[in-house]
C-alpha positions in Angstrom: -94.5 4.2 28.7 -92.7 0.9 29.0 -93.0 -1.4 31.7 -90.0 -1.4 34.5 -88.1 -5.1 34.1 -89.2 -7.5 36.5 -86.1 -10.1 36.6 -83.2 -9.8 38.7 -81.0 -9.8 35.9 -82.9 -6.9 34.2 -83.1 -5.2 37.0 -79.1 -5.3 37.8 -78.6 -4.3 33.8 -81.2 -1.3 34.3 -79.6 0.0 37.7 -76.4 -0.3 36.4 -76.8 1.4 33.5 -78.7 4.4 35.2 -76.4 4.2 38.0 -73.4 4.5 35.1 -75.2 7.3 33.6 -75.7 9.4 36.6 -72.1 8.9 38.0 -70.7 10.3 34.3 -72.6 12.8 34.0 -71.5 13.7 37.5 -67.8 13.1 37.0 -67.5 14.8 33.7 -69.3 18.2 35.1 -67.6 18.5 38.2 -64.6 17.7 35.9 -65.0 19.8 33.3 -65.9 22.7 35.9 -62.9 21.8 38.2 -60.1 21.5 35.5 -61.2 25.1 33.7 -60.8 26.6 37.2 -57.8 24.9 38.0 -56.1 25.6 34.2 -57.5 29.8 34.7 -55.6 29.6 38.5 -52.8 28.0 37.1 -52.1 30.2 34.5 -53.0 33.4 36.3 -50.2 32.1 39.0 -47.7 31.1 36.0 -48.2 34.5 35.1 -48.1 36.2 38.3 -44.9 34.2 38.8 -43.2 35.2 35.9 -44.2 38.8 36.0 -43.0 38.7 40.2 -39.2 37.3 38.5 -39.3 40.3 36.4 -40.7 42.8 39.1 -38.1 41.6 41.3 -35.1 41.9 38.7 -35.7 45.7 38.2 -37.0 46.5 41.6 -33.3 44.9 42.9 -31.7 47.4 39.7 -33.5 50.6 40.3 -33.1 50.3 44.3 -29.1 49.7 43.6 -29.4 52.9 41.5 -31.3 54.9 44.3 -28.6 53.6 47.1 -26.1 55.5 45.0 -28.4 58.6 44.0 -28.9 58.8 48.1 -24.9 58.1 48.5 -24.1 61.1 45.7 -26.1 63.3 48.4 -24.9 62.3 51.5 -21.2 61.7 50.6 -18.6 63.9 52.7 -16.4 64.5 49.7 -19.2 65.6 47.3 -20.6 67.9 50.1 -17.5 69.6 50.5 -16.2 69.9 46.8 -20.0 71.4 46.1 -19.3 73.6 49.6 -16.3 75.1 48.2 -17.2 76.2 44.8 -20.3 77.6 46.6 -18.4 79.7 48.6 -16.1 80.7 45.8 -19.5 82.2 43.5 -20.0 83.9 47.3 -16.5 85.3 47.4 -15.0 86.0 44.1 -11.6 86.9 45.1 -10.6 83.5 45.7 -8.9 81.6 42.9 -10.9 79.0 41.0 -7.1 77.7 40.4 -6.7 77.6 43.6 -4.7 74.2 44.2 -6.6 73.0 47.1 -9.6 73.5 45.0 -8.5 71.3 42.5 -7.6 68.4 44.8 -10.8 68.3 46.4 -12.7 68.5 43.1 -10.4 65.6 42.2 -11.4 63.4 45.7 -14.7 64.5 45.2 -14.4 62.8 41.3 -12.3 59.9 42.2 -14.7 59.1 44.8 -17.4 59.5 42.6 -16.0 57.1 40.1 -15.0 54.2 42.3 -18.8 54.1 43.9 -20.3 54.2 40.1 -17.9 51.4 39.6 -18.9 49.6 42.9 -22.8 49.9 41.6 -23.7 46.6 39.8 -26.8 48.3 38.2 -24.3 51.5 36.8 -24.6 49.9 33.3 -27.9 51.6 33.5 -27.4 54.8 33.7 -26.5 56.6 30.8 -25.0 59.8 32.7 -24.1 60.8 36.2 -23.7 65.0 37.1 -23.0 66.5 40.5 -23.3 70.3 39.9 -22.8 72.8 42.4 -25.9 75.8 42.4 -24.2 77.8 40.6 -24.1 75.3 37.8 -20.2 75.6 37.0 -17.2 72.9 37.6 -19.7 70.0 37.9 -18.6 66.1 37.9 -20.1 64.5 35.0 -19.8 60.2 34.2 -21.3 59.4 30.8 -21.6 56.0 29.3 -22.2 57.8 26.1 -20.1 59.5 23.4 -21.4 63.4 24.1 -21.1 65.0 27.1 -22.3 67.7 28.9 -21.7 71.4 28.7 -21.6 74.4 30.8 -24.1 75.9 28.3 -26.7 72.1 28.1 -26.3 71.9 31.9 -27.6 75.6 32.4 -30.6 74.6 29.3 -31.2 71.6 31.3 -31.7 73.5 34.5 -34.6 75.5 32.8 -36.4 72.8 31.8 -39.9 72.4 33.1 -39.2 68.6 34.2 -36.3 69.6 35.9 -37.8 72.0 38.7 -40.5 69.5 38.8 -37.9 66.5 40.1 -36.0 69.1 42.0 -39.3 69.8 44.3 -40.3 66.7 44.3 -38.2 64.5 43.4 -40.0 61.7 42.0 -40.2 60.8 38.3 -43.9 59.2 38.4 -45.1 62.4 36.6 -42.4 62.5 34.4 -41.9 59.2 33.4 -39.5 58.0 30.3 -38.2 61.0 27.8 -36.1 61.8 25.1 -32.4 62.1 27.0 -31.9 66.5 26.8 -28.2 66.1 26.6 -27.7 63.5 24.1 -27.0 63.8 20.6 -29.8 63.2 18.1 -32.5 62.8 21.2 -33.2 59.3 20.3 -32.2 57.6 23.5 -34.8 57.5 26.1 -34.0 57.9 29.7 -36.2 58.5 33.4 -34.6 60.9 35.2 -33.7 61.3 38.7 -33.1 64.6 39.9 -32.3 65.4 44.0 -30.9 68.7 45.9 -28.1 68.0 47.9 -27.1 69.8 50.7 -24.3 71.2 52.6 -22.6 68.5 55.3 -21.8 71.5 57.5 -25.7 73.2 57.3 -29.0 72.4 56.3 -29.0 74.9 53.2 -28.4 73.8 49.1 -25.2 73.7 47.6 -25.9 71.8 44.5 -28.0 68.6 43.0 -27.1 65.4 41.3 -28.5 64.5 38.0 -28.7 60.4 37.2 -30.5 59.6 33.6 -31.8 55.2 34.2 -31.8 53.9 30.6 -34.8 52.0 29.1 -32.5 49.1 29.2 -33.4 48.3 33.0 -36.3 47.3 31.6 -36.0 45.9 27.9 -33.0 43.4 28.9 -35.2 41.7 31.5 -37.8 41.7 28.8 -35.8 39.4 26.6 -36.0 36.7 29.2 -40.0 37.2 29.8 -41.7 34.6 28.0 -44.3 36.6 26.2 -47.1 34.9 23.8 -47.9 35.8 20.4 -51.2 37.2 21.8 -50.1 38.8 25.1 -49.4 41.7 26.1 -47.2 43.6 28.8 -47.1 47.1 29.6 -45.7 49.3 31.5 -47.0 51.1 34.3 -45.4 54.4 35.9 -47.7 56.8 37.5 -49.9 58.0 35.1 -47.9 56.8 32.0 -48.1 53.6 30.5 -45.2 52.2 28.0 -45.1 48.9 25.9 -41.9 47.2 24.5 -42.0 48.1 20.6 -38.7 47.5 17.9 -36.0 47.6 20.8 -37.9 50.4 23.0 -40.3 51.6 25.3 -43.0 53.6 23.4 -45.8 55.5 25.7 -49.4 53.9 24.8 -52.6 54.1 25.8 -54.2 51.6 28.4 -57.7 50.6 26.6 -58.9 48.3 28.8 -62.1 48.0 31.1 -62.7 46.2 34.6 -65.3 44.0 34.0 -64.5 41.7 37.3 -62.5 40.7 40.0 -60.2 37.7 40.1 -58.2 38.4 42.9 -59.1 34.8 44.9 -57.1 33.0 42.2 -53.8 35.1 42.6 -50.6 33.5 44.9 -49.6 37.1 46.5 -51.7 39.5 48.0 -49.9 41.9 46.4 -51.4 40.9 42.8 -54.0 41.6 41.1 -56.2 39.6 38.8 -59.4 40.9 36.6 -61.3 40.4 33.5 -60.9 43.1 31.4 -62.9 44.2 27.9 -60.3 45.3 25.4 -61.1 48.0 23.0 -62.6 45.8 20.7 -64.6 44.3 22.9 -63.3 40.8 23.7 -62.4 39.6 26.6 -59.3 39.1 28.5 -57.6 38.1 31.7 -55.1 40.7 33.3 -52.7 40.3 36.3 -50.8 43.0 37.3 -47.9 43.5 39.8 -45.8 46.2 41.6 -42.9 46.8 40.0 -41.1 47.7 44.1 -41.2 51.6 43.6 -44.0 53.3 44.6 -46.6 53.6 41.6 -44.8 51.2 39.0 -46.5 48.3 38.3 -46.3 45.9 35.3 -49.6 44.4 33.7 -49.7 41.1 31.6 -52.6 40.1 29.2 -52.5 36.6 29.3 -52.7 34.3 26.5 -55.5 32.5 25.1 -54.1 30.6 22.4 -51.8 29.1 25.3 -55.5 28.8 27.7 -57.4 27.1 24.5 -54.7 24.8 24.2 -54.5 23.0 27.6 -58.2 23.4 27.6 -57.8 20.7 24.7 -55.7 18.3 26.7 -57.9 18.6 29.6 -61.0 18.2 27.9 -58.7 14.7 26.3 -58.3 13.8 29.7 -62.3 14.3 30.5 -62.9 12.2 27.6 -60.6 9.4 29.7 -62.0 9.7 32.4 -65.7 9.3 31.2 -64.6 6.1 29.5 -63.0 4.8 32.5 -66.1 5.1 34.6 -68.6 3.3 31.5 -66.0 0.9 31.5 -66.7 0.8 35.5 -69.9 0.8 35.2 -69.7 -2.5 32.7 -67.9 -4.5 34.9 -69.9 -3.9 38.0 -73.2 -4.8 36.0 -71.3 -8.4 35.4 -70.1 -8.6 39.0 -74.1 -7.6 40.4 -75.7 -10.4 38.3 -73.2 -12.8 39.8 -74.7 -12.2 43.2 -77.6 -12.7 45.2 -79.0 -9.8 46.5 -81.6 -10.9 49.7 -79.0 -13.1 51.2 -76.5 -10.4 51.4 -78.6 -8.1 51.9 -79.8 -9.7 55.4 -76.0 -11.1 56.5 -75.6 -7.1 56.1 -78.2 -6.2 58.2 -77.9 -8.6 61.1 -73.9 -7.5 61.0 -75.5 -3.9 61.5 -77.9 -4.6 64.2 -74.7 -6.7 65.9 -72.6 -3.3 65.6 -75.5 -1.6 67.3 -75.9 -3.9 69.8 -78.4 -6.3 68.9 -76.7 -9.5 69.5 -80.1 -11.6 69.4 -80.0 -14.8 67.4 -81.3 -14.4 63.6 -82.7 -17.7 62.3 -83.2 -16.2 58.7 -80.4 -16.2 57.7 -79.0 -19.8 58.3 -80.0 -21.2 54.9 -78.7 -24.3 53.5 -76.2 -23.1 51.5 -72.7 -21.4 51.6 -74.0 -17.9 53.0 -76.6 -20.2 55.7 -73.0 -21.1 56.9 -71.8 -17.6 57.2 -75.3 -16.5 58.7 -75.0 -19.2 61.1 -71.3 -18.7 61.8 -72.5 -14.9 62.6 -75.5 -16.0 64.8 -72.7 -18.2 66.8 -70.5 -15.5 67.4 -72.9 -13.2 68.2 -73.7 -15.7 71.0 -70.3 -16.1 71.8 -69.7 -12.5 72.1 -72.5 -11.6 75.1 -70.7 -15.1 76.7 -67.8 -13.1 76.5 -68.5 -9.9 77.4 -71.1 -11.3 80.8 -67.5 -13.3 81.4 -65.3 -10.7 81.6 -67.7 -8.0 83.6 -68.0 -10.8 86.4 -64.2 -11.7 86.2 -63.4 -7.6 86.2 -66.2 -7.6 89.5 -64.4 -10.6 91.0 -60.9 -9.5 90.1 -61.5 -5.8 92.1 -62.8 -7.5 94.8 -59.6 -10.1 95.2 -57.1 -7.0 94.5 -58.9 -5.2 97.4 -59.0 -8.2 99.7 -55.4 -8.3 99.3 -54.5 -5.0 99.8 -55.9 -5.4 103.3 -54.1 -8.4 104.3 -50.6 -6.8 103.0 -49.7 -5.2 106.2 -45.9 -4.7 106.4 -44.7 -6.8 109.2 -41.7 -4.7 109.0 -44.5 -1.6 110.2 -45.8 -3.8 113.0 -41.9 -4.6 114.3 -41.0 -1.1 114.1 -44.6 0.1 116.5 -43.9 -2.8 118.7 -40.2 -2.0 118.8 -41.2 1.5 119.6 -43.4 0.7 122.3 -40.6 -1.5 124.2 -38.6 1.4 124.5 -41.3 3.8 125.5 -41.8 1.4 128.2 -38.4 1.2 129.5 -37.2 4.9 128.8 -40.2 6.6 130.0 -41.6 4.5 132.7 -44.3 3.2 130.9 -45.7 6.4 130.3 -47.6 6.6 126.6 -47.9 3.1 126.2 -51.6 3.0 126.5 -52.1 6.0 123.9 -49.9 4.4 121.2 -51.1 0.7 122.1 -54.8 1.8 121.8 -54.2 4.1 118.6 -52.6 0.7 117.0 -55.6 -1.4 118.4 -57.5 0.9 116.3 -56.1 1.0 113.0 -55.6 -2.8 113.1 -59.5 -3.0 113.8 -60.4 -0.5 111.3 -57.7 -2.2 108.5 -59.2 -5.3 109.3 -62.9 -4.9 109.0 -65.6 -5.1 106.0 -64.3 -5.3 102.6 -66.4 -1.9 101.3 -64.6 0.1 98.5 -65.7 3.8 99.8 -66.2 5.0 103.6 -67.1 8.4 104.7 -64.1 11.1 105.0 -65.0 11.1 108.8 -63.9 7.4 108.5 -60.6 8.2 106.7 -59.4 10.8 108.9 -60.2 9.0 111.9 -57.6 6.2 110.2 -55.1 9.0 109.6 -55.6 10.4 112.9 -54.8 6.9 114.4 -51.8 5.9 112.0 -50.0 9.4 112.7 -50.5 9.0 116.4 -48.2 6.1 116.2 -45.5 8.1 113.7 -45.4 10.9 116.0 -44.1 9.0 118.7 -42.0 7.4 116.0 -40.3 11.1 115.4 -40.3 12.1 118.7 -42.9 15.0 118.6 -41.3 16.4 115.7 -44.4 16.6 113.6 -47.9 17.9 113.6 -50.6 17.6 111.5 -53.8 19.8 111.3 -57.1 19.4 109.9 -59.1 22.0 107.8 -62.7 21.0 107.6 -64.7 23.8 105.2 -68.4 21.9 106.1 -69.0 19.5 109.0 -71.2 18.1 106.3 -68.4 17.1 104.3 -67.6 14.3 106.8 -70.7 12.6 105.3 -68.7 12.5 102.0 -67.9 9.5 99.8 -64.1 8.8 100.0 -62.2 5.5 98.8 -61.1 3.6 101.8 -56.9 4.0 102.0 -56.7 7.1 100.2 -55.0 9.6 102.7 -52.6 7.6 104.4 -50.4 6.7 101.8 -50.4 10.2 101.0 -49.9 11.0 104.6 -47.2 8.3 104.1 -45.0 9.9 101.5 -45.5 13.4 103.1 -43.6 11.9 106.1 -41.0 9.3 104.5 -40.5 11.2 101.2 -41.0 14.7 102.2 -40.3 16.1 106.3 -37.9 13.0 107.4 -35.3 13.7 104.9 -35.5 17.7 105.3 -33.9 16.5 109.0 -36.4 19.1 110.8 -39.6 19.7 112.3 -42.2 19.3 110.0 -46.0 20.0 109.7 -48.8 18.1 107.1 -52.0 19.8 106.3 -54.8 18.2 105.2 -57.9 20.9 103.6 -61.5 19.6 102.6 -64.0 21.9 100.5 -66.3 21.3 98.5 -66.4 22.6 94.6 -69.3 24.0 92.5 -71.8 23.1 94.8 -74.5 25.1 92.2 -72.7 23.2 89.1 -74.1 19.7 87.5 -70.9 18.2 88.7 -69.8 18.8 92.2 -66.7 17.2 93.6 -65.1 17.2 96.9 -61.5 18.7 97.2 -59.2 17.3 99.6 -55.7 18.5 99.8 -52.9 17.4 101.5 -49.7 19.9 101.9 -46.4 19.0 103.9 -43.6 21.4 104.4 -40.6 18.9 103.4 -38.4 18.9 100.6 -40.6 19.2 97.8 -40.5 17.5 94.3 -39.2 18.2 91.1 -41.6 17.9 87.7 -39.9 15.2 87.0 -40.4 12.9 90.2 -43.9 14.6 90.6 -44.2 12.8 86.7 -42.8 9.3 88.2 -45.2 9.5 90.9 -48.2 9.7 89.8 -46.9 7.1 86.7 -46.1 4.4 89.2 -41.8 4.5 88.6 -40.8 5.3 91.8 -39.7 2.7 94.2 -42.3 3.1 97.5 -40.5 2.4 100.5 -44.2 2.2 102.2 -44.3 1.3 105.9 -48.0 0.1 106.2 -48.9 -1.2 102.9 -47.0 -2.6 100.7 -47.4 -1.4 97.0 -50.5 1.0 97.8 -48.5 3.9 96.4 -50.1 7.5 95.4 -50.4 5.7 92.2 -52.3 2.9 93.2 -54.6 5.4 94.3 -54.8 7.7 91.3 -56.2 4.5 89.4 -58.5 3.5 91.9 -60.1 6.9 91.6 -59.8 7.1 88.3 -60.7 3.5 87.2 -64.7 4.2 89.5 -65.0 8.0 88.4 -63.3 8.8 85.3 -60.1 10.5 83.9 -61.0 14.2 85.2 -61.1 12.6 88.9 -58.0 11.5 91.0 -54.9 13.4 92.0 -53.1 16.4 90.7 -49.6 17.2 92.8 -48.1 20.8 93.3 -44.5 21.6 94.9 -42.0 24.0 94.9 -38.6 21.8 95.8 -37.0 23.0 99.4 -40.7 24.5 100.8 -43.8 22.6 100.1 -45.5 19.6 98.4 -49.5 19.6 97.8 -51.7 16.5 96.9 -54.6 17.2 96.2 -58.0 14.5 95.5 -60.9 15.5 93.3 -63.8 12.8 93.8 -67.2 13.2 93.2 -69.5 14.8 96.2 -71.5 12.0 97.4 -72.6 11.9 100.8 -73.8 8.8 102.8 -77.4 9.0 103.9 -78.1 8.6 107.9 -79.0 5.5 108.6 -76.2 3.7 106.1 -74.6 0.7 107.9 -70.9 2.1 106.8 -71.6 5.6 108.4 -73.0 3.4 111.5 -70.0 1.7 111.6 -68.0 5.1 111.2 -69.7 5.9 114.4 -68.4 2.5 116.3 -64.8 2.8 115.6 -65.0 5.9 117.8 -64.5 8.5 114.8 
């Protein structure tokens, strides 16, 4: 056994060349394997397609011939030409001369005649009769030189073949024949035999007699594109028929299932198999419904056709192969250009950077050109924890300015309208009110103003709200209410962003009850949700009976378009609020809005159920604002 190289450049040349072998051998298999499949599919689908043209040709003829076969039994003028010349075998003593006989023999005919016409598949049938029962003064249309007799339509009633279409009429068990009324016997029709029966009753006053020729078959046939070495037959019922010299001769059907190959076919409606012929080889069959029940049409495919794209993809194979040594050759000179341990660490520090690992490697700064890329990585690397400490502080720092803000953004505009308000309290009603709606405003400036703390308990909040629409009642003069629904006392314990109600309370009154022009009411609900689950959350909504909002503004809203008209801050909207919650908890928190335009508007707030513990300075300073 020979000894593995030990060289670098060996070592590439062996790799490479094992490496080349594998991936070949690979490629050419799964090749080979693929393109036989794909060249079997493809040609069991040509074949399907081709024999689905011809299926469709003659299944569009033979149902234009069965439209007029039905239309021979259900015309009006038939019926009653076949009605009278029933009666007349019943009543002797009328006058087969009779005139009015005659004319509606000749309707009857003319009638007849123009539909045969009118039928684009008539060139296929050799010979049309409508005989009454008694098998005397029939309608007969022939395309061929000899017609019909009194004495060949009374033989042809006694056939065996005939009864059997009359019963039944199908021509499955029948199949192709000799034509019994032609001369000589060597044309071969399928014949179509029906009762018909009276328009006036349900009895039978004669039957129509249509003989289909061969050619609905053999002329699509000349379009098929048969191989030397296929072969299509024929399938009605129990008889099968082949194309031989110009015609359909019966044969026999010698072929056994051996398997299915139905995966491969386009239609459901196909089938594909191995077969064993009679002499034992091999085939591939698909077969198809020809439209009428029982008929189907069955192709051998070609192999001749299968052996000879085989070649050309096996050409192909040989290609490809090539391609891939030639691959395999040019990688071999581009891996003994390169040094692997350098590369092979700048790779692994980048993955221990893309998994976190942002520590400084000193192995790879070597003094070369890849030390400068391993110490241009161990610099960025560096650079990016800078970066990334940087921006958490400036996010932390940012939040707390935005915040900071927000409370010192009081509307003067609100303050001049409450002090405006109280004036004229003063000097309409004697004074009277001015010390609830002074202290309520003493409060909410005093709560606005103090601590800077993101979340305060819902106890907290509603006190706020309880305060600010205090002052808006006296606003509206009385003409609003509001009413708290509490599920648990404990709830009041619960974490809730500072600010979140009131501008909801806000754009209930401004947006929703003041421009309905009436009384209005707000509602504001608390529960708590899956209590038992690994996420509860509190629920808070918040319903008003004002005008409501279409999708559309409900859309705006909760996007940040709308233009806020907000009397106590000034660009805390039900958006602003909807990030907040959204930015601290996640995407499945915040605020999901319901209204019906003209009755109703609900808001309602998913946070998470935290509750403050006793003790916790912001619950303690809850309890000194009087909540």
């Amino acid at each position: 056994m020979g000894k593995l190289p030990k060289s670098i450049r060996s070592k590439i040349l062996f790799s490479t060349a094992a490496v080349t072998a594998v991936i070949t051998t690979i490629t050419v298999s799964v090749c080979f394997s693929l393109f036989q499949s794909f060249l079997r599919r493809n040609q069991i689908q040509s074949a399907e397609y081709s024999l689905q043209i011809f299926s469709g040709n003659v299944s569009s003829a033979m149902e234009n011939i069965s439209n007029f076969n039905q239309w021979c039994c259900s015309n009006m003028d038939i019926g009653r030409y076949l009605e009278a010349f029933c009666r007349l075998e019943q009543m002797p003593s009328i006058s087969s001369s009779n005139s009015g006989l005659r004319i509606t023999a000749l309707n009857a005919y003319s009638r007849l005649r123009e539909e045969y016409r009118n039928t684009y598949s008539h060139e296929y049938l050799t010979r049309v009769i409508i005989s009454p029962a008694n098998q005397h003064n029939y309608l007969q249309i022939s395309d061929t030189s000899s017609a019909a007799t009194s004495r060949s339509i009374e033989q042809l009633c006694q056939e065996e073949f005939f009864q059997a279409l009359f019963s039944s009429g199908s021509s499955m068990e029948i199949g192709f024949m000799e034509d019994p009324l032609a001369l000589g016997g060597q044309a071969r029709i399928l014949p179509l035999i029906r009762p018909i029966r009276s328009p006036y009753s349900s009895h039978i006053v004669g039957w129509s007699y249509l003989s289909v020729s061969e050619r609905i078959f053999l002329d699509f046939l000349e379009a098929f594109p048969l191989e030397s070495d296929s072969r299509l037959y024929i399938h009605i019922g129990n008889h099968t028929y082949q194309q031989e010299g110009g015609h359909l001769r019966e044969t026999p059907f010698p072929f056994q299932n051996l398997s299915e190959l139905n995966s491969q076919a386009f239609s459901q409606n196909s089938f594909a198999r191995k077969v064993k012929t009679g002499d034992g080889r091999q085939r591939i069959m698909v077969t198809c419904p020809l439209g009428q029940d029982g008929w189907s049409v069955s192709l051998i495919l070609s192999e001749k056709a299968y052996q000879a794209q085989s070649q050309a993809y096996l050409a192909l194979i040989a290609g490809i192969a090539f391609t891939v040594c030639l691959m395999g050759l040019t990688l071999y000179i581009l891996l003994n250009r390169i040094i692997n341990r350098p590369v092979q660490k700048i790779l692994e520090k980048i993955t221990a950077i893309s998994q976190g690992d942002f520590t400084r490697e000193p192995s790879i700064e070597w003094q070369d050109e890849l030390g400068l890329i391993g110490r241009g990585i161990n610099q960025m690397s560096e650079n990016v924890v800078t970066l990334m400490e940087k921006k958490v502080e400036d996010e932390k720092q940012k939040k707390d300015l935005e915040y900071q803000i927000l409370q010192s953004q009081i509307n003067p505009h609100f303050l001049y309208n409450t002090l405006n308000s109280i004036k004229w309290m003063a000097t309409i009603q004697n004074a009277s009110g001015i010390a609830e709606m002074t202290t309520a405003l003493a409060r909410l400036m005093k709560n606005v103003s103090k601590g800077t703390a993101a979340h305060i308990t819902l106890e907290e909040e509603l006190a706020l709200v309880k305060d600010y629409f205090l002052i808006q009642k006296y606003r509206y003069g009385g003409n609003i209410s509001i009413e708290y629904q509490i599920e648990d006392p404990t709830l009041y314990q619960c974490l809730i962003h500072r600010f979140t109600l009131q501008p909801i309370i806000e754009n209930a009154l401004f947006h929703g009850i003041e421009p309905k022009g009436c009384a209005g009411k707000v509602t504001i609900r608390a529960e708590a949700a899956g209590r038992e689950g690994p996420r509860p959350a509190l629920r808070v909504f918040v319903t008003d009976n004002g005008i409501g909002m279409s999708q559309e503004t409900i859309e705006k809203v909760l996007k940040g378009d709308t233009q806020t008209s907000a009397d106590f801050f000034r660009h805390v909207g039900i958006s602003n609020v909807n990030q907040r919650i959204q930015y601290d908890f996640g995407e499945e928190y915040g605020i999901t809005i319901q209204s019906r335009p003209g009755e109703y508007t609900t808001m309602a707030i998913t946070l998470p159920l935290q509750s403050l513990p006793a003790g916790d300075p912001v619950l303690n300073a809850g309890q000194e604002a009087g909540v």
